[in-house]
N, C-alpha and C positions, 0 to 999 in steps of 0.2 A: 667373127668372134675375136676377141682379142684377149690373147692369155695372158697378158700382164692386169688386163683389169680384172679376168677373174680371180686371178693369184692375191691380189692387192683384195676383192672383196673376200676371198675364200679366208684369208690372214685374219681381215676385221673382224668375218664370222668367229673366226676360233680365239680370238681376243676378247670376244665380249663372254664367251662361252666358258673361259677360263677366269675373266673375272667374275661370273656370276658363279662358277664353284669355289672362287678365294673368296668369295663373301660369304657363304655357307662352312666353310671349311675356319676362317677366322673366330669363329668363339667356339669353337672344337676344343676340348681338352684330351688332347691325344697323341700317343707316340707317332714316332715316326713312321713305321709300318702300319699301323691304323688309321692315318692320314690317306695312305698311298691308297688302301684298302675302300678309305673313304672314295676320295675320288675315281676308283677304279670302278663301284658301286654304279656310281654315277653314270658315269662313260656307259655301262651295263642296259642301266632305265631307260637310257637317251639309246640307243642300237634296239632292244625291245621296243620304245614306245615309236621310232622312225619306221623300224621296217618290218616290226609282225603285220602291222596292217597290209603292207605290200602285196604279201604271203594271202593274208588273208581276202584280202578284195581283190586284188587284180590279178591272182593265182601266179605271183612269181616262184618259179621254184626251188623248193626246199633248203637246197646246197647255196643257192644264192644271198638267200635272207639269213641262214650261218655265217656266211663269206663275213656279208656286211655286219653283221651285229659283233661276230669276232674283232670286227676293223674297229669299230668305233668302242668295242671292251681295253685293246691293247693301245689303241692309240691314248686312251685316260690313262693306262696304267703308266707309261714313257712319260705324259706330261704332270703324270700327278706322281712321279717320283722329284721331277723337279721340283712344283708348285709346293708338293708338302714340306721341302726344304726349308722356302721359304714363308712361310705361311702355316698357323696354326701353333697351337700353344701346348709346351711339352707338358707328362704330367707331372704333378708336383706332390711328394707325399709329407706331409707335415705331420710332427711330433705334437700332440698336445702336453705339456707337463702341470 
């Protein structure tokens, strides 16, 4: 195995993964925190929908399938403090007169 090619594919993974949430996240009208919150959601869906089934079919155990669904909640929450930086539209409240 060669761990530069995984590194180099595991990178592309998480690049296309991060722009498939800046594109969901771009016509957001949302603070800053609700941005994070957004994409922390996400990171959430994606650790439920990867590794309940684990748990469920292949009976990995319990503390395992936490482990990893906690990994992939905090690792959105670290990248979607950046990303909501930049990306996503503050709110704006306007005066009618």
């Amino acid at each position: 195995m060669s761990m530069s090619g995984n590194l180099f594919v595991s990178f592309l993974r998480n690049l296309l993964c991060a722009t498939l949430i800046a594109g969901m996240l771009v016509p957001a009208m949302l603070a800053y925190p609700a941005r994070i919150v957004f994409v922390a959601a996400a990171g959430l869906f994606a650790g439920l929908v990867c590794e309940l089934p684990m748990w469920i079919w292949f009976e990995h155990p319990g503390r395992d399938v936490i482990v990893k669904v906690a990994d992939h909640f905090f690792a959105w929450v670290i990248g979607g403090t950046v990303l909501a930086f930049f990306v996503g539209k503050d709110v704006v409240i306007t005066k009618d007169m």
